[in-house]
N, C-alpha and C positions, 0 to 999 in steps of 0.2 A: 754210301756217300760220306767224303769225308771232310771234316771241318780246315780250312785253312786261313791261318791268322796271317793278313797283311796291313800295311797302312798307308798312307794316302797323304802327301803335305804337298799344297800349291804351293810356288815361293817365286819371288823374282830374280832372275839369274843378274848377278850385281853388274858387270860390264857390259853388258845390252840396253836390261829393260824388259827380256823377253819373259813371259809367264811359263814356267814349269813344271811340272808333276811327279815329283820323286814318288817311287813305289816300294816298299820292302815286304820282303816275306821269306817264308823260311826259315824263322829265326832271325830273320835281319842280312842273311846270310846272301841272299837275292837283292839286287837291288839294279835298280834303272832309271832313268829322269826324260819325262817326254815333256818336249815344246812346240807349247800351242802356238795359231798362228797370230795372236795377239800381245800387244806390249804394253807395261802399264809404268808407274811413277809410284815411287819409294813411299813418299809422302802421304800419297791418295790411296796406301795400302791397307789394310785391316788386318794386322798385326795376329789377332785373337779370332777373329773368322776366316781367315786365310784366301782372300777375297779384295775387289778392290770395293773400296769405300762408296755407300749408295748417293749418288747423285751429280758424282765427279766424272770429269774428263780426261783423258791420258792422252799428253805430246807428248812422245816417244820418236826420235832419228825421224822427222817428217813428217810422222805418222799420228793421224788421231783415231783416238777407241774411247767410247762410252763404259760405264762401268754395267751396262747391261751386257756389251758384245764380250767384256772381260770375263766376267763370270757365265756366261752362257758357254764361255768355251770351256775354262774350269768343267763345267757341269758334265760339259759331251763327255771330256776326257774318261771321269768318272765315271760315267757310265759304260764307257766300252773297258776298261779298266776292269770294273766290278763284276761287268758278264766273263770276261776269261776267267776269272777266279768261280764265278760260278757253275762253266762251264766243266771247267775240268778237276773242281767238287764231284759232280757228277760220273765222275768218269773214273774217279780215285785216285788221280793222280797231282802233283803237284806243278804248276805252269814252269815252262822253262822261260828264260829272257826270248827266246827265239819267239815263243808263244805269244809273247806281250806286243812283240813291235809285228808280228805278223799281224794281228786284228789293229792295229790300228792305220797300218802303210798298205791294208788289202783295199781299201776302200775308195771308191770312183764314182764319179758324177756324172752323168747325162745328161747335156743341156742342149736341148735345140736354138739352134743360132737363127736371127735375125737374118733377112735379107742383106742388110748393110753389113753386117758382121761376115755373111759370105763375100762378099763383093771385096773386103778388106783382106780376109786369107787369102782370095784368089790372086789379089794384087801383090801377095810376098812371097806365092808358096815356092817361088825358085828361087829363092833366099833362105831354106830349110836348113838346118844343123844337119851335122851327120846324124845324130837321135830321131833325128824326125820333127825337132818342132823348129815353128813358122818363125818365132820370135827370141832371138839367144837371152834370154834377163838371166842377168849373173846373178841378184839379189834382190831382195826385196827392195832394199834400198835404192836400187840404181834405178827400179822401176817407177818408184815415187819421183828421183828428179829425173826423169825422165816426163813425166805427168805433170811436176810442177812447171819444166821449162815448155811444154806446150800449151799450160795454162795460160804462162805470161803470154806467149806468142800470142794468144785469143785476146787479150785483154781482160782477163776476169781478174782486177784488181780491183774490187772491192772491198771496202772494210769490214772485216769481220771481229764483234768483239765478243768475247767469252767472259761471261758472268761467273764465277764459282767463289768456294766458300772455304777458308782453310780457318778451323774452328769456328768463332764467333766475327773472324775478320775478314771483310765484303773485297777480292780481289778481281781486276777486271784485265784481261790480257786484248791486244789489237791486235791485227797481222792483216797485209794484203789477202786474199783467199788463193790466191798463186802462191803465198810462201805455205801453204800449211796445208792445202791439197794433199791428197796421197792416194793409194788405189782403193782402197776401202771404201772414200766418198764416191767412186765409180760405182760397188757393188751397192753402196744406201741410196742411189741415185736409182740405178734401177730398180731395187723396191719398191721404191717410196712410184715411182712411175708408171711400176707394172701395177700395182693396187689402185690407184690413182683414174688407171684407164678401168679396173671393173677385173682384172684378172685375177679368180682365188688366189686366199692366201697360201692354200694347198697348195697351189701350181708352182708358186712362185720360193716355196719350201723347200722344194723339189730338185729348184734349179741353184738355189744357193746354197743348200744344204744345212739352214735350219731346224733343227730338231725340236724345238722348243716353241711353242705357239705364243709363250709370254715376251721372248725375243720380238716376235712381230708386231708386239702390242704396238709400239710408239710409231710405227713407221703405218698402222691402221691407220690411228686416231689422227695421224697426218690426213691418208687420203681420206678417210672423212670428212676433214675442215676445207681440202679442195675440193672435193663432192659438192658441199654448201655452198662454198663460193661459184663455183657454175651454176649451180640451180639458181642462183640470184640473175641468171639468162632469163630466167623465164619473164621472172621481174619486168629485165628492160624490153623484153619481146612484148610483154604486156599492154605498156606503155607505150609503145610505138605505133600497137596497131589502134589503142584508141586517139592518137594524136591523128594516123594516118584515117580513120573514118569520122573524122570532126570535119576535116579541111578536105572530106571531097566535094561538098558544095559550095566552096570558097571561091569567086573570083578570082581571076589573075594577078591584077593590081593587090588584091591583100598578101595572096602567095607570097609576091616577091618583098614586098614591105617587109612580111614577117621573116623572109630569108636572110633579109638585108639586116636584122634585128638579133637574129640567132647569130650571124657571123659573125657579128659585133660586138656581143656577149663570149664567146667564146673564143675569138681573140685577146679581151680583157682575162680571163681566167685561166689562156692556155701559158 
C-alpha cells in the first residue's frame, strides 16, 4: 500500500458564488476543481476554516443556503474525495483525473414519487426532450424564476425578515417570500413535512440524499415543535368533551342563551 500526498482547499469561485473543491496531488502535478450544488457570500466565508461562517445565511442568484447545507456539502465532497485516494492507496496506484469525476458523477438516487407527483409526470411526459427528461431546466437559475414567478402567481407575498449578524453589527434584510424563493426551500419543505408527518429520518435521508444525520438536526427539532403543537388537540379535545357532558342536562332556553352568548363573545374577539 502506498502513501499518497494530496490536498483539499474549499473556495468560492469569485463570478458565481458557487462553492468549489480544488484537489492536488501528485506533486501538485494533478489537479481538479469540483462544484458543489451550493452557493455561498464572500463576506459570510471563513477565510481560515475554509467553510462558511457558523450561523449565517447565503443569497446567492435567488438562491438561499444555510451555512449548515454549505458545509455539509464541503463535507460529502471530502469524503468521496478522500475514499478515491484511499482506494486506490490500496491498490498502488495513483488516481487519475478520470478516477476523481468518475466516483463522484457515478452516483444516483431513488426516490419514490408521490401520487401527485405521478399524476404531474404523466400530464408532461409528451413534452420529453430528446434525452428523455419530462422537464428541459437550462439552469439552476432559470429554475428558481421559474419557482419565484409561480410563487407570485399563488400570492405568497409575505414578509419575510432575516435577522444576521456581520461582526458585532445587528443587520436585518426584508423580501416578499416570492422574491427569494428558490428550489431548495422545495426540498427543506419536504423535510421538514416528511418528519413532521412521523416519517424516519432514515427514510427521508434516503430520498434526499443526506449523509449526515447533524444536517437533519434543525429540520427534527422543527417537527418536534410541530409534534407539540398538535398534541395541544388533545388539550382542546379535552375541553370540549367536559363542556359537552356539563350541558347535557341543560334545558333548552339555557342552550340557546348560552349560544346566543358565545357568538357574541366571539364576534367581539374574531
Amino acid at each position: 500500500m502506498i502513501q499518497i500526498k494530496f490536498s483539499m482547499r474549499p473556495y468560492i469561485k469569485g463570478s458565481t458564488g458557487q462553492v468549489g473543491i480544488k484537489v492536488r496531488w501528485n506533486q501538485s502535478k494533478s489537479e481538479v476543481s469540483f462544484f458543489t450544488n451550493v452557493w455561498a457570500e464572500p463576506d459570510k466565508w471563513d477565510s481560515d476554516l475554509l467553510r462558511a461562517k457558523k450561523g449565517t445565511t447565503h443569497y446567492v442568484r435567488g438562491m438561499k443556503f444555510t451555512y449548515l447545507e454549505i458545509n455539509e456539502a464541503i463535507a460529502e465532497y471530502r469524503q468521496e474525495i478522500e475514499s478515491v485516494f484511499d482506494k486506490c492507496a490500496l491498490k498502488n496506484t495513483v488516481p487519475t483525473i478520470d478516477d476523481m469525476f468518475a466516483k463522484k458523477t457515478g452516483e444516483h438516487l431513488t426516490i419514490p414519487l408521490a401520487e401527485e407527483a405521478r399524476r404531474i409526470l404523466e400530464k408532461y411526459k409528451d413534452e420529453a426532450t430528446p434525452d428523455g427528461l419530462v422537464f428541459d431546466i437550462q439552469s439552476s437559475q432559470k429554475l428558481n424564476d421559474a419557482v419565484k414567478d409561480a410563487a407570485k402567481a399563488a400570492g405568497l407575498d409575505r414578509i419575510i425578515t432575516e435577522v444576521y449578524y456581520i461582526g458585532t453589527e445587528r443587520r436585518e434584510d426584508s423580501n416578499k417570500f416570492c422574491d427569494i424563493i428558490s428550489n431548495h426551500d422545495a426540498r427543506r419543505t419536504f423535510v421538514s413535512c416528511s418528519l413532521a408527518m412521523g416519517i424516519p429520518p432514515e427514510t427521508v435521508m434516503k430520498c434526499t440524499g443526506h449523509k449526515s444525520y447533524n444536517t437533519m438536526k434543525p429540520y427534527i427539532e422543527t417537527a418536534t415543535e410541530t409534534a407539540a403543537l398538535e398534541m395541544e388537540k388533545w388539550n382542546k379535545n379535552q375541553y370540549r368533551s367536559k363542556i359537552i357532558n356539563l350541558l347535557d342536562d341543560v334545558d333548552e332556553a339555557f342552550l340557546k342563551s348560552l349560544l346566543a352568548d358565545i357568538q357574541q363573545k366571539l364576534v367581539k374577539t374574531g
